[in-house]
C-alpha positions in Angstrom: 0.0 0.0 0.0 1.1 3.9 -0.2 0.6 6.6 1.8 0.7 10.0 0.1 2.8 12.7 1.7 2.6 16.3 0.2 5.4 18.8 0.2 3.6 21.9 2.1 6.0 24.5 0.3 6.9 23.0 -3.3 3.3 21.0 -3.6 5.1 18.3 -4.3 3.9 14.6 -3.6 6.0 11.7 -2.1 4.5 8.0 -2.1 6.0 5.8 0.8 5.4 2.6 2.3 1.6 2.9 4.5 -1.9 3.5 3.8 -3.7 5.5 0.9 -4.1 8.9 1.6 -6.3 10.2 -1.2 -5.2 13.3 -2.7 -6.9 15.0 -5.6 -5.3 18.7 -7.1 -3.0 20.2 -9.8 0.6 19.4 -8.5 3.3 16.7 -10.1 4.1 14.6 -8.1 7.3 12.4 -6.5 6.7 8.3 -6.0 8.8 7.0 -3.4 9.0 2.9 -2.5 12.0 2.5 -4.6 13.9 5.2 -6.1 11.7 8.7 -6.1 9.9 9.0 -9.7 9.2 13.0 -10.1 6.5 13.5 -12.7 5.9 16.5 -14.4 2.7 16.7 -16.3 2.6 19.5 -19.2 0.2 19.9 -22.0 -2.5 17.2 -23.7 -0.6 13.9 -23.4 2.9 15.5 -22.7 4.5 14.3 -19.3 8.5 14.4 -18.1 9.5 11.4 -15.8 12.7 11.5 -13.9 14.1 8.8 -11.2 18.1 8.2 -10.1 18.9 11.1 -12.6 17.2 9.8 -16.0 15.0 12.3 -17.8 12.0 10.4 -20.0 9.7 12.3 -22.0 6.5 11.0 -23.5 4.3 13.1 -26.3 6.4 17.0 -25.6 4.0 19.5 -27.0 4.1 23.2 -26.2 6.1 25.2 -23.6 9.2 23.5 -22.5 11.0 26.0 -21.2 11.8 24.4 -17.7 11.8 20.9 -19.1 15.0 18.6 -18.6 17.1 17.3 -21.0 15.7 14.3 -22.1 18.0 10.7 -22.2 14.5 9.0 -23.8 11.6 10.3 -25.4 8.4 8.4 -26.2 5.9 9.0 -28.6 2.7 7.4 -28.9 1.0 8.6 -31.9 1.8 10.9 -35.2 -0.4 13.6 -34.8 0.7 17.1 -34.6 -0.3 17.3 -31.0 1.9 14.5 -30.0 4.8 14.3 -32.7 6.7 17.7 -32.7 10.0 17.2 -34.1 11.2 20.5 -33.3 10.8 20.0 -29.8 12.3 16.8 -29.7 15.6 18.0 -31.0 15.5 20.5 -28.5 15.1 18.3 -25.3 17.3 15.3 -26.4 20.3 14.6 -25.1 23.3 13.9 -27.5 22.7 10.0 -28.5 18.8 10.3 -26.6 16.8 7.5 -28.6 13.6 8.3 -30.1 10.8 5.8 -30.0 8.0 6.0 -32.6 5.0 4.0 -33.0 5.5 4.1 -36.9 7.7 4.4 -40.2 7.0 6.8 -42.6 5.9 4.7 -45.1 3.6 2.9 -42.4 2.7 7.2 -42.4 -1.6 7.4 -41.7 -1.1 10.1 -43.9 0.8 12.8 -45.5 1.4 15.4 -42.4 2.3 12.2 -40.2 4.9 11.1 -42.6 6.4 14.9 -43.2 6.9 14.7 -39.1 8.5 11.0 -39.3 10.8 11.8 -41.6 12.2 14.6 -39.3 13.3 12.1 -36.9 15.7 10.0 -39.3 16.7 8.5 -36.6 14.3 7.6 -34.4 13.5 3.8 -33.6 10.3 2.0 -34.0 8.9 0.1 -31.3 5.6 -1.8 -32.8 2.8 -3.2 -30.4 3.6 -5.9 -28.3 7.9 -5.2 -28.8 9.9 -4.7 -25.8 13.3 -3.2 -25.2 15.4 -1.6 -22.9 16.5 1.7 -24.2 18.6 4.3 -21.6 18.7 1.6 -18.8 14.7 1.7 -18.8 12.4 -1.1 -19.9 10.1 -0.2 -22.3 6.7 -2.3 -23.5 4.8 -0.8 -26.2 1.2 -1.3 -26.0 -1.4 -1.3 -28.3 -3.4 1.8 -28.3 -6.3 2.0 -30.6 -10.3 2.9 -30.9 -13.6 0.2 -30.8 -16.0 2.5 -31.3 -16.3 4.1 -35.5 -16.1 7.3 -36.2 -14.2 10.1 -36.9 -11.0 10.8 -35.9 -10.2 7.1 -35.6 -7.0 5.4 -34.7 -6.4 2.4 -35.8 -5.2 -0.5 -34.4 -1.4 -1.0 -35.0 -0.8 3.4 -35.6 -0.3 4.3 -32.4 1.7 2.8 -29.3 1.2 3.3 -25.4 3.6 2.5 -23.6 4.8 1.0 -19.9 8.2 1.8 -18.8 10.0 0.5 -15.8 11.8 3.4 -13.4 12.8 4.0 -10.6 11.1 0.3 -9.2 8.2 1.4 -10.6 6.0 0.3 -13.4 4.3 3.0 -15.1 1.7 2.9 -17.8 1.3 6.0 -20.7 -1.9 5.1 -22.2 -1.6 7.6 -25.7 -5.3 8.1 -26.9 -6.9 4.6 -27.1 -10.2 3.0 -25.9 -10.2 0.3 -22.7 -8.9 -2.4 -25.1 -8.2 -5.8 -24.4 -4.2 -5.6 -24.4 -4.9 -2.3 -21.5 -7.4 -4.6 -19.5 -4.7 -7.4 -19.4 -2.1 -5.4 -18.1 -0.4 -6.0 -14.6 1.3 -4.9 -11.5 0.8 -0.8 -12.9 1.9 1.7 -10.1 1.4 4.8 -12.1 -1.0 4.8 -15.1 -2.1 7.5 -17.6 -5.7 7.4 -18.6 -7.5 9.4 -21.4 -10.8 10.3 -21.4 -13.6 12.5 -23.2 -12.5 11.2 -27.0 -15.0 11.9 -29.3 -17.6 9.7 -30.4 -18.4 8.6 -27.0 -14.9 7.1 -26.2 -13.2 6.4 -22.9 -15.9 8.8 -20.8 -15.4 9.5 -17.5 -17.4 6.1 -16.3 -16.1 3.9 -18.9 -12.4 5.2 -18.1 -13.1 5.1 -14.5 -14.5 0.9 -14.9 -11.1 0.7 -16.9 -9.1 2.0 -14.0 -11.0 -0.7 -11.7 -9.7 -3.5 -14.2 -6.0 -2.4 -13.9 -5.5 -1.3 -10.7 -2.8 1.1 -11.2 -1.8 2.8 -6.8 -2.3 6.5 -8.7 -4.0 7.5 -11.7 -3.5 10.5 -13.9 -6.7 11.0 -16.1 -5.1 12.9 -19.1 -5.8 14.3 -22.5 -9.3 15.9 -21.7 -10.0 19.4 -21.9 -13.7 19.5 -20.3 -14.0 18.9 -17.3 -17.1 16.3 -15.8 -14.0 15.0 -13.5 -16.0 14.9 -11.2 -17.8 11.7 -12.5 -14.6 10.1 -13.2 -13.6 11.2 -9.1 -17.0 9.7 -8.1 -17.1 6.6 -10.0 -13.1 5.9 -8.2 -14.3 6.8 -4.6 -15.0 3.8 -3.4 -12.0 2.2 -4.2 -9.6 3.2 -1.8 -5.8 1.7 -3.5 -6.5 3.9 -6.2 -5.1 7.9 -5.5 -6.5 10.1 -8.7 -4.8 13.0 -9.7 -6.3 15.6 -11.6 -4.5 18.0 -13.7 -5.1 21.3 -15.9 -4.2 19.7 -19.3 -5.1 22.3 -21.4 -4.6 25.8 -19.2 -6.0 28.6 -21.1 
């Protein structure tokens, strides 16, 4: 179990070893039980994990001003708002490997392939592959939409991933539905959930029922920009291993 400490002068939030403590505001957040894991959430899907000195980024998008360094950088889909190869020049370290969730043949279209092709190097991790890339175990998940309708990802485009850090294994869930391969996954301290996708996707009681099957210590819900949280909060209340953390995605 983990008992949520928070940092009266930074806001910041240390996990150790006791009871849960729920905690709900707009703060990052430190995980202890293990090597600390600082989490730095940013903007739509973008988040900044650092533990025993390695920097991991997953999705940078926007102001990244104060942002570390990065020795890894994840990214689970091709869109504009999670692909920004400008931005991942800029926060790599020298050597830093890239993961993508395609080729730019593989492309979904012509605006996804133009952004591919700007990482030359960057190294394909397809669902279901798993390596170990800057000392940190990475799993690629699939990541993909059920229900029709436009915009849709397919199955196979996109990649979520879980990385191992700091003792800790934590699940980025990129933009997908609650699909079989998320519902199967195990032992998740830390997980990353979207909700409010359009065509009646991942809302907050269906990502909330998705959160019950995994059973992740904290959860982030992320990549929203209404807000009917409180549903989401609600439908998690009763369960009392599960800390949810709500964060201002999309600050005006």
């Amino acid at each position: 179990m983990l008992k949520v400490v928070r940092n009266p002068t930074s806001g910041t939030v240390f996990l150790a070893g006791g009871a849960v403590l729920a905690l709900i505001g707009s703060i990052g957040s430190c995980v202890g039980g293990g090597a600390d894991v600082e989490i730095t959430p940013f903007v739509g899907s973008g988040v900044q994990i650092e533990s025993g000195g390695t920097v991991i980024h997953v999705d940078p998008r926007g102001d990244y001003t104060n942002a570390k360094p990065a020795d890894l950088i994840l990214i689970t889909d091709t869109p504009v708002d999670h692909l920004d190869p400008d931005l991942i020049q800029q926060l790599r370290k020298p050597g830093a490997p890239v993961v993508l969730p395609s080729t730019p043949d593989d492309a979904r279209d012509a605006g996804s392939r133009e952004r591919l092709l700007r990482v030359p190097d960057g190294l394909v991790m397809n669902n279901g592959d798993a390596l170990t890339l800057a000392g940190v175990p990475v799993e690629a998940v699939a990541m993909y939409d059920i229900i029709p309708g436009n915009p849709f990802h397919a199955k196979g485009e996109g990649n979520g991933y879980v990385i191992t850090l700091g003792g800790k294994r934590i699940y980025l869930s990129g933009v997908t539905e609650c699909t079989p391969e998320m519902r199967s996954l195990e032992d998740i301290d830390i997980a990353f959930v979207p909700m409010n996708l359009p065509n009646g996707r991942m809302v907050p009681l269906v990502a909330a029922e998705c959160v019950k099957m995994i059973r992740p210590a904290v959860v982030y819900p992320y990549h929203y920009r209404e807000l009917p949280i409180d549903e989401f909060v609600e439908a998690l209340s009763g369960e009392p291993d599960i800390e949810v953390r709500v964060y201002d995605w999309y600050p005006s």
